[in-house]
N, C-alpha and C positions, 0 to 999 in steps of 0.2 A: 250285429255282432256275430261272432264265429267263434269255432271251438277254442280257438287259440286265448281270447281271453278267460276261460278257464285254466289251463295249463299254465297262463301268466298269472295267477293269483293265488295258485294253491301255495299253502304254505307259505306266504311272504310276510315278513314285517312293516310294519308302515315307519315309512322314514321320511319326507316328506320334501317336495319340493317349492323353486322359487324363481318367478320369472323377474328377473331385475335387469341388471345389466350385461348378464349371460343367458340373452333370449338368442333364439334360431326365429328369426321374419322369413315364411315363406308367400308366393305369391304364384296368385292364377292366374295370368298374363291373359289368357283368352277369356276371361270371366270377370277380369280388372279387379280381382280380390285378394284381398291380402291379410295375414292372421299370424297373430307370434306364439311360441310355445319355449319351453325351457330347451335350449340348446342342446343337452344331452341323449335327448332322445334317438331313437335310431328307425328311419320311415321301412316300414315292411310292404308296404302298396301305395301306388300309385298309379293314374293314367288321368285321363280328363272327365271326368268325374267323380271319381273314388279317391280317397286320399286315405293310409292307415300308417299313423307313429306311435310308440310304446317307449316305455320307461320302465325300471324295476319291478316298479309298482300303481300304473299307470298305462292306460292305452284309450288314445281317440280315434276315431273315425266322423271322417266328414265325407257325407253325400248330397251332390248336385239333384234337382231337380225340377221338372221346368210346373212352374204354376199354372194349374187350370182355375180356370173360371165357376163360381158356384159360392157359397158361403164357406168363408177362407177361415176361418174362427172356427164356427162347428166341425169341419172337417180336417182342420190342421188337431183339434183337440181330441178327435175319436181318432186319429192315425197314432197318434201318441200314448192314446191307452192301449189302442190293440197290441203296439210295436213293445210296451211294456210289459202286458200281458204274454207278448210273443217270448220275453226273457225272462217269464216266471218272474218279475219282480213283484215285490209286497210292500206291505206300507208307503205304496206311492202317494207324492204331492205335488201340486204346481210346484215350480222350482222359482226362485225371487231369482230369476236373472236376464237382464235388459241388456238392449245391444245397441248403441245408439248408430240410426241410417234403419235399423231394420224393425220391422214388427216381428217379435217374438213371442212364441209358446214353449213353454216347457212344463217337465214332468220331471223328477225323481225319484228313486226310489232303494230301495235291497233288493240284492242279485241274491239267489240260490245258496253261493258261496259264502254272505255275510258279505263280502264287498258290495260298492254305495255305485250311482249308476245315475247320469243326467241326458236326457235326450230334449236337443233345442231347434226348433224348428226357425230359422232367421228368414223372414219374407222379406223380400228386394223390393224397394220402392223406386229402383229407376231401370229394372230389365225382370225378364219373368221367369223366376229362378228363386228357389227355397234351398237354402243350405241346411243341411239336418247336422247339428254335428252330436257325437252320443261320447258320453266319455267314463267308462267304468275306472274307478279308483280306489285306492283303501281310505279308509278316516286320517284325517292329517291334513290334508289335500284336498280340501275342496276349496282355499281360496285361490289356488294357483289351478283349479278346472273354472272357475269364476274369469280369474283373471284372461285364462284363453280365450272362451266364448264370445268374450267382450272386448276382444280384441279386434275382433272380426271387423274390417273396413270395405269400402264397396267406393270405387269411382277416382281413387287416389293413390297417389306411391306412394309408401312407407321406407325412408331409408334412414334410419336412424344412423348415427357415425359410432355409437360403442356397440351394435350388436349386429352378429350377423345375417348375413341376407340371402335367400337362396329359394329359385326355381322350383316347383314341385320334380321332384325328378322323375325318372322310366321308371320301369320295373326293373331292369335290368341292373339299372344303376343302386337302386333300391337292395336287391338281391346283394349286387356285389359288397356295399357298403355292410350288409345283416353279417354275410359269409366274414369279412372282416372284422367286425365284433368279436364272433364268434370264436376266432381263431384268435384274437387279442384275451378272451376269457380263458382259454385252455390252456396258453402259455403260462397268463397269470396263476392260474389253480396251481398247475403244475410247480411255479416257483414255490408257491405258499407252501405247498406239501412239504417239499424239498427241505426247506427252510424249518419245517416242524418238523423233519424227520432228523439233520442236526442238530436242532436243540433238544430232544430227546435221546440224543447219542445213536442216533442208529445208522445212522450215513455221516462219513468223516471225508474232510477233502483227503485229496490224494497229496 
């Protein structure tokens, strides 16, 4: 994780999401993996092995990685306390969450900020490749950080017909799409104001 999920959790409320029949299915075409999230999110990175989506109050990151050889338990488990330890989390525990296709390990815990924090390591049992995915959140939300995780498929298409489907994109594409938020949020504030600034009489149409 990176500075940015600090700056996304200060001060936020927890309002809570849900992944039903308004999920975003993305997929790794060169990695044949595929994994759904709540639609509304908007991807900040991407290339062929980093992936990073956020939400108001929500942000995952998923990283590729190739499996070495050696005791995969003891050493999937000390990577996860260090990487835990690495974001000051406290009150860390295994995390109860299964992925079926993969062997999993997980951790959770509290970030610094009070926000809650699961990091899942998914071992591939048909190519040599650990997905890490880590996903800090506020309380509210952890069955819809459940429901991702475990969404996670390996060796198959996923194309549901009510929800939509989409490529991991560029970065570019990623950028342009953030840049467009961005600029859809400034409009909106500014009506809002506008709008409070009428009903308090202080701006009249013309």
């Amino acid at each position: 994780m990176s500075n940015f999920l600090n700056r996304l959790f200060a001060g936020i409320l927890c309002t809570g999401l849900a992944i039903a029949a308004h999920a975003a299915t993305y997929t790794w075409s060169q990695h044949n993996i595929a994994f759904e999230t709540p639609d509304d999110g908007w991807v900040t990175y991407s290339s062929g092995t980093h992936f990073e989506i956020q939400w108001d109050d929500m942000v995952m990151t998923v990283q590729l990685y190739a499996k070495e050889k050696g005791d995969e338990k003891k050493i999937l488990k000390n990577n996860l306390q260090r990487k835990a330890a690495g974001y000051n989390m406290y009150d860390t525990d295994d995390a109860k969450v299964k992925v079926k296709g993969f062997k999993t390990y997980s951790i959770e815990g509290t970030m610094p900020d009070g926000s809650r924090c699961v990091i899942a390591d998914l071992v591939s049992k048909r190519q040599d490749l650990i997905i890490e995915v880590t996903v800090n959140y506020l309380y509210g939300n952890r069955e819809v950080v459940d429901d991702m995780i475990e969404s996670f498929t390996e060796g198959k298409k996923t194309e549901p017909k009510e929800k939509k489907q989409q490529r991991i994109q560029s970065k570019e594409d990623a950028d342009k799409q953030r840049q467009q938020l961005e600029q859809q949020k400034k409009e909106q504030e500014k009506e809002r104001k506008l709008l409070q600034e009428r009903k308090a009489g202080k701006l009249h149409d013309a």
